[in-house]
N, C-alpha and C positions, 0 to 999 in steps of 0.2 A: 229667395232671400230678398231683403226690403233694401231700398238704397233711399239715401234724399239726394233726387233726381226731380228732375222736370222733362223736359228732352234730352235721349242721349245721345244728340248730334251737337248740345250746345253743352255738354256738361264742359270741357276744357277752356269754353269760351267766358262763360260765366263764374266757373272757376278766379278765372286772372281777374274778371272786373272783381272778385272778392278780395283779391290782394292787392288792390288799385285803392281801395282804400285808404290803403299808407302815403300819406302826404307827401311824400321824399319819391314815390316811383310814379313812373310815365309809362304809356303805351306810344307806338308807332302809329299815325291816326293811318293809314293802309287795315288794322287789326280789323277784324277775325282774320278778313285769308291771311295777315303775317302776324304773326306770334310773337313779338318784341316786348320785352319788360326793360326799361332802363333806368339809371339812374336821374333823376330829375335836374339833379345838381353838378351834372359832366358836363366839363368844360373844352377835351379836349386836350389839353394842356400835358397828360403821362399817357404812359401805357395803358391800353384799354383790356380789359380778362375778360373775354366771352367765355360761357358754356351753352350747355344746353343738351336740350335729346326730347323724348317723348313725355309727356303728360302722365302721370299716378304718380310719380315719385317723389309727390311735396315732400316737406316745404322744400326740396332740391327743382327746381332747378332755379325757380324766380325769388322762392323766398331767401337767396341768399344774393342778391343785390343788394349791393350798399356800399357803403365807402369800407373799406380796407377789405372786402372781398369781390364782386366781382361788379362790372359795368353795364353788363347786359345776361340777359338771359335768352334764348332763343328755344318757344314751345311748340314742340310737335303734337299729334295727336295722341291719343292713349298708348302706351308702348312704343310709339312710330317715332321716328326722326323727322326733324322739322325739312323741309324742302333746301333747295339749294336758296331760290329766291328769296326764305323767311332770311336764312343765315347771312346772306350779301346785306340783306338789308342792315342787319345789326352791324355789321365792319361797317358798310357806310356811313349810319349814323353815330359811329362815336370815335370810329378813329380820325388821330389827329396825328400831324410829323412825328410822333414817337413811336407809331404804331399799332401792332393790337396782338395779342398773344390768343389763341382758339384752342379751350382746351374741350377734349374730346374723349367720350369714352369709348374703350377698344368694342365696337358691333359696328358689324358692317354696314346696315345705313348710317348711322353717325359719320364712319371714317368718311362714307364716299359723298354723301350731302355735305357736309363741312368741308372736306378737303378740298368738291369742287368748286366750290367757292370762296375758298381760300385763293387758289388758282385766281379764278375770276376776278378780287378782288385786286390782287398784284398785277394782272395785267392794265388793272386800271390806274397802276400809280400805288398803291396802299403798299404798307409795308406790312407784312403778316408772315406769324410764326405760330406754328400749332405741336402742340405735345398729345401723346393718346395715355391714356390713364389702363393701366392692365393690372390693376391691385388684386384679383381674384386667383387664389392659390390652390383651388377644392380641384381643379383639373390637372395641375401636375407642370410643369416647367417645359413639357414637349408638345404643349399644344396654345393656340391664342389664347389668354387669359382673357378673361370678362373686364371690364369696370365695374365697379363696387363704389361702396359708399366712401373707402379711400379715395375718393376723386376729390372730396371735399377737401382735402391735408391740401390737393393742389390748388385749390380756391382760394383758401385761404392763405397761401405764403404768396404766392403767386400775388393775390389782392393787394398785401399789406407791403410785398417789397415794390409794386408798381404806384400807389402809392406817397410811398417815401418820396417816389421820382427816378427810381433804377432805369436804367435802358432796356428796350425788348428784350438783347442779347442776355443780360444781367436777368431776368424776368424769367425766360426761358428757359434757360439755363440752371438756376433752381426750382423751376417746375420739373425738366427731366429728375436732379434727383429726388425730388421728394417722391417722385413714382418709382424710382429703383429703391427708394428706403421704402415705400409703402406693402403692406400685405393686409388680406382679409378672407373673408370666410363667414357664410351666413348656415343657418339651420331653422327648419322649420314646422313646424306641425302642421299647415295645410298651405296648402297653393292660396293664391290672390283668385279674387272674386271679380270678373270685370263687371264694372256696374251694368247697370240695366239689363243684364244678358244671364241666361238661366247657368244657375250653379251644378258643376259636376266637380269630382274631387275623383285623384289615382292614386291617393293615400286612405286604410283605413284608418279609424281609431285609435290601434295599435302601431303604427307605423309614422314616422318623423321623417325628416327627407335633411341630409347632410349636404352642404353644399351647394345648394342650387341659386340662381343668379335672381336678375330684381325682376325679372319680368315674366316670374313665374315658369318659366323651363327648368328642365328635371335636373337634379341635383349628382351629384358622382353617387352615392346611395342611398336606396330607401332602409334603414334602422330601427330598431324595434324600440316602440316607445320607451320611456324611461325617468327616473325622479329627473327633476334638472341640475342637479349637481351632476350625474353622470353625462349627462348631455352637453352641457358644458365643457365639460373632458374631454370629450371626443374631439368634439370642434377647437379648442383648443390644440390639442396634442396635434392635429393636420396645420393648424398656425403653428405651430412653433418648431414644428421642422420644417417650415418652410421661410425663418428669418432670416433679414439681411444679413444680422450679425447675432448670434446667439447670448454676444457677452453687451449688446448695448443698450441704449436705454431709451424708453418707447414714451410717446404719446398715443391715447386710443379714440375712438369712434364709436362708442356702444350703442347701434342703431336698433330700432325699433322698426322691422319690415310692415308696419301700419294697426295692425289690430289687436299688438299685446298691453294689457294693461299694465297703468304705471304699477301698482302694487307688484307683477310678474317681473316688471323690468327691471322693480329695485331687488325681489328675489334675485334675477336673473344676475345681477353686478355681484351681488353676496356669494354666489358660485363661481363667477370668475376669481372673485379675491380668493378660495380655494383653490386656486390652480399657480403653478410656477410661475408662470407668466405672470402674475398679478404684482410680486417684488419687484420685476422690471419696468413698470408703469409707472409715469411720474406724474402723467395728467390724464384725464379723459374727459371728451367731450359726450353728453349727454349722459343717463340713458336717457331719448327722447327719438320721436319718427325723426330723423334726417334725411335718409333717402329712402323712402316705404315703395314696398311695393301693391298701393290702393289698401287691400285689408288685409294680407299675409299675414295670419299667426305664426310671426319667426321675427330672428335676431340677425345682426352681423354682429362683427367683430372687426373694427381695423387699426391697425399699428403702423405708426409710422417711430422709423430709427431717428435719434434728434441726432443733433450738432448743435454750436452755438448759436448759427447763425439762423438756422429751420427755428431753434426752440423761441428766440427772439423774435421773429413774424408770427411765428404762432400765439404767444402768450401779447401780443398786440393787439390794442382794442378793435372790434369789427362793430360797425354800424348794423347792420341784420341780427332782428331780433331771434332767430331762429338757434343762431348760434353763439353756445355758451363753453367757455372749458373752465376746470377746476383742477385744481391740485387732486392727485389720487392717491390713497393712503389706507392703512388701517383704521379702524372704529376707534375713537376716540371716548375714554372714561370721563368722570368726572366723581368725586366722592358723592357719595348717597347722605341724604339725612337719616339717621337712627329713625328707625318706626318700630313701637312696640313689638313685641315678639308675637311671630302668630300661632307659636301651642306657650302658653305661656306655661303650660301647668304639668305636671309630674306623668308620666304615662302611667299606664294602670289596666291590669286586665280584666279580661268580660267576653268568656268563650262564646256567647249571645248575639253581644252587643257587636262584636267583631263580626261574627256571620253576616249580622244582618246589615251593617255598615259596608262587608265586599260585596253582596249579594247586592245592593242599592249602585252601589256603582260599577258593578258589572255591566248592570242593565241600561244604566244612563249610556254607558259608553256601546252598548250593542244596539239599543233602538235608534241612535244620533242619524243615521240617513231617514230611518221611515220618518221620525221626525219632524227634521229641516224638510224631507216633502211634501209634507200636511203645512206644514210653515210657508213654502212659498206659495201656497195656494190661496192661501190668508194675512201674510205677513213678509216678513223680509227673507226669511229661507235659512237662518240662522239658530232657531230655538233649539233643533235636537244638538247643536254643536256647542252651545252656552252650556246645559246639564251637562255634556259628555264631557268639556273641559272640570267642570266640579267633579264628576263621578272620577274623571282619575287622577286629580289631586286628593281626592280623600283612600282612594286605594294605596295609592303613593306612602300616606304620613298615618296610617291607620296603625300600625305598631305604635304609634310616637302619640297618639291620642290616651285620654283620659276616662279609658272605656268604661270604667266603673264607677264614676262619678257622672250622672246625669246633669246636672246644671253646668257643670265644667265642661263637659261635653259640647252639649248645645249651645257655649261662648264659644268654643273651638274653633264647632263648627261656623258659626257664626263669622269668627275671622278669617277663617281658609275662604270662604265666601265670598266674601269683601274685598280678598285682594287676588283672588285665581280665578272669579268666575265673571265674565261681563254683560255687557247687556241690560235692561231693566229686569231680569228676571233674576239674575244673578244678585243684584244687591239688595232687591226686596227680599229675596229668600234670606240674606244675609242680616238683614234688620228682623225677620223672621224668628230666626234662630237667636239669636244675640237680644231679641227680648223677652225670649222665652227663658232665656238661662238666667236670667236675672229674677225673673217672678220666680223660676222654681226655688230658687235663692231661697226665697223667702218661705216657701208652699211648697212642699214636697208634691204636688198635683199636677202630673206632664199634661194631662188633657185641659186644666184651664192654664198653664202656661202656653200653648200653643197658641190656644185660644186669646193671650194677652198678645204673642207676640200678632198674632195675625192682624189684632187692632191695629195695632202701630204699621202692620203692612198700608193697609186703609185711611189708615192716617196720613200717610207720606205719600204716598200711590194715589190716593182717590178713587181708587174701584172699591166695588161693591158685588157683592152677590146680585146677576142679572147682566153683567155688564161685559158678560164673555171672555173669563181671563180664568187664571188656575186659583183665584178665589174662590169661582164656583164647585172647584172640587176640594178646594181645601176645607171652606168652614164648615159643608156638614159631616166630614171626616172627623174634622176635631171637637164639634159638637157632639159628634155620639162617643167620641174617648173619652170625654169631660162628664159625661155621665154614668163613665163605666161600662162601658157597653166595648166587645170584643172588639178587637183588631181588623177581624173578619165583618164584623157589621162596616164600621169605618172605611172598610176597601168600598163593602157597597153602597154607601153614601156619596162616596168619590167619584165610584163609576157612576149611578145616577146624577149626580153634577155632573160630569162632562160629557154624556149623553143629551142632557138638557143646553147647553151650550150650541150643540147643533140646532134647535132651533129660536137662537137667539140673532135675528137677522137685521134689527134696529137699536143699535147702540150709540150712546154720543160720545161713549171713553175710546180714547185709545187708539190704533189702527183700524179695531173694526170698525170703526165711526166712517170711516174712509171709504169702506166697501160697500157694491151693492149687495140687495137680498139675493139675486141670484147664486153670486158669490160665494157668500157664508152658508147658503142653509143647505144643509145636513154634512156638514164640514164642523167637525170637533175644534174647540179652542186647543192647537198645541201642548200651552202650557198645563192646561187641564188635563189634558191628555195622559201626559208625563206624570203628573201627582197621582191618577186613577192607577197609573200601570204600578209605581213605588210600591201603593198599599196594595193591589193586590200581589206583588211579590214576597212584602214583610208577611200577609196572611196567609202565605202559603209554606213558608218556615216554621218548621217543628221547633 
């Protein structure tokens, strides 16, 4: 697996000078051996909120310095707890006569590097008070909980009531509860990848992992893969027998353990709003990585129970761009503008014309993987999934179509096109169709309406026969229908098009323009592909 990496003895060092960037944070000049991020603009003057721990878990632990969250960050190495010596150093440099609060997540290097230098710090005169964060509920109540990305709810109040100017006691004091109101719970389709270091995985394919903590250790079960709405459930249903209060009302944490894409993550929230828990819910922060662990394909989950006073620091502005929260709620409507009907016209049968309309999109909707594989070899990996959506929108409304009127028809089809199918391929077939219906309007003659609509393909499009696109199997398809010549000729005209497209390795239209000869030659255009396989299906119908 490929990392961007340089050296992986300096990846954590080089790391923080990328978050040194930000005109507001500071390093410790002692940095590399000590790992200090601070705030630039600490004066000393309140209470100070450390955290910290090991390195992968951006933007956690540095990227949330800032004013109303935390003062300092203190980075260990990848997974590792920072030293005792990184961690003195941060109490020294930012506590002042009010203190410093050390918050800490429940693993044993954390407690014991942190704690002893808490120790050490007081014996110097400093006033320090440390809380340990245990929001992890996937092991059960009889044994140490993990820390979780709930560590953050403690950052954050913790940040914004120190702050204001609370006292430590004051400070501390609602940091304990927010870790007794906090719960969470992650799920994930494979372990973290540590950079530079070769990849093994204890998960197949088929197998998800419920439970498991941020730094890639084994989860309470491996579970059999599943859609993500069911997935969701799961991990759920272990949150929500394990809340503070079953009747109260939560703010959430939808974390991204590092390598799920936003498009999964905003699936991912759409399944939680399926679940009970989601009525309970009055804010959530992200979906975004918060506390990832490096590249983990997986999620958390964390709830914190509000009160007035929690829900008040929370909904408080924070300085760190990192962190965002929103009101959480149902999908909001808004009325649609009227747009033409898209069958506008009277159905009508055609024992035929029906065959051969399910038979076309049967087959769009069964070839869609071979496809999108021919597609990503040459394009974006997307074509067999653009036809298959049109093949089963027209399966869909094919009773409700105008089977026995040809021009009616091919305006129909024309608009099911336009508004169900996407992509470039989808709307040129749409203008296609839609100007074919119109010339037959006039011409009872389906082989030179084709032939008119495909103009106007070419007209709008800019390809031409030559230029490696499903022109080249369309026009001598519909050239030899326009001359009366069988169904069955027309399939082989198609297929000779899109045979010929395989050696077409210099083109200026389009994607292929993009690619080398190696690339393209003796790889069929997709969409050409797709046209050759229609006709010879319609010629294979009695």
């Amino acid at each position: 697996m490929k990392f961007f990496i340089n050296e992986p003895d300096q990846i954590v060092n080089e790391a923080i000078n990328g978050l040194l960037t930000n005109p507001k944070l500071a390093r410790l000049d002692s940095f590399p051996e000590i790992r200090v991020v601070i705030r630039k603009d600490w004066d000393k003057s309140k209470v100070a909120v450390i955290s910290g721990g090991g390195s992968g878990h951006e933007p956690a632990h540095a990227g949330f310095v800032g004013k109303g969250m935390l003062t300092a960050a203190v980075c260990g190495d990848i997974f590792a707890s920072p030293t005792v010596d990184a961690v003195l150093s941060a109490i020294l440099a930012v506590t002042g006569p009010k203190g410093c609060l050390l918050i800490i997540k429940n693993y044993t290097g954390d407690r014991l590097n942190f704690g002893l230098a808490a120790e050490q710090a007081r014996a110097l005169g400093y006033e320090v008070r440390t809380v340990t964060v245990d929001d992890d509920i996937a092991l059960g109540q009889d044994v140490k909980k993990r820390g979780l990305a709930g560590t953050l709810f403690v950052h954050k109040i913790a940040g914004e009531l120190a702050e204001q100017g609370k006292s430590l006691t004051e400070v501390a004091e609602i940091a304990r509860q927010v870790i007794d109101r906090t719960a969470s719970i992650g799920l994930s389709l494979t372990e973290c990848q540590h950079l530079g270091q070769e990849t093994t995985s204890r998960l197949n394919d088929q197998e998800v992992e419920l439970g498991l903590g941020i730094h890639g250790e084994p989860g309470i079960e491996v579970i059999a893969y599943a859609p993500a709405d069911h997935l969701m459930a799961l991990a759920i249903e272990k949150l929500e027998a394990n809340l503070p209060d079953p009747n109260g009302r939560y703010a959430m944490i939808f974390n991204n353990m590092g390598s799920v894409s936003p498009i999964e993550m905003s699936l991912l929230v759409n399944s939680f709003r399926k679940t009970n828990l989601a009525a309970k819910v009055d804010y959530m922060v992200g979906p975004a990585a918060l506390m990832s662990s490096i590249n983990m394909s997986g999620f958390s989950v964390s709830v914190l129970q509000l009160n007035e006073e929690i829900e008040k620091a929370l909904l408080a502005g924070a300085e760190p761009s990192a962190w965002q929260i929103q009101s959480f709620g149902q999908p909001a409507e808004i009325s649609s503008p009227e747009l033409p009907e898209t069958i506008p016209y009277a159905a009508s049968a055609n024992v035929k014309v029906k065959q051969l309309i399910e038979e076309t999109g049967a087959l769009l909707v069964a070839i869609e993987k071979e496809i999108n594989g021919l597609d990503a070899k040459v394009g974006d990996g997307d074509a067999g999934s653009t036809f298959a959506l049109a093949g089963k929108r027209l399966l869909l409304v094919v009773d409700k179509l105008p089977l026995d009127d040809t021009g009616k028809l091919l305006l129909t089809i024309g608009r099911i096109l336009s508004r169900e199918a996407g992509g470039s391929s989808g709307v040129l077939l749409s203008i296609l169709f839609t100007a074919a219906g119109n010339t037959y309007a006039k011409d009872h003659d389906l082989g030179k309406a084709l032939l008119e609509g495909l103009q106007k393909v070419m007209d709008y499009g800019g390809a031409k026969v030559g230029d490696r696109t499903m022109i080249d199997a369309l026009e001598p398809a519909f050239e030899a229908l326009a001359k009366n010549k069988s169904v069955l000729t027309a399939a082989e005209q198609a297929r000779k098009g899109t045979e010929y497209t395989k050696t077409i390795t210099n083109t200026q239209f389009g994607r292929s323009s993009y690619l080398s000869e190696a690339v393209l030659k003796n790889i069929p255009d997709p969409g050409a592909e797709v046209i050759a396989r229609v006709f010879e299906k319609i010629a294979s119908l009695k």
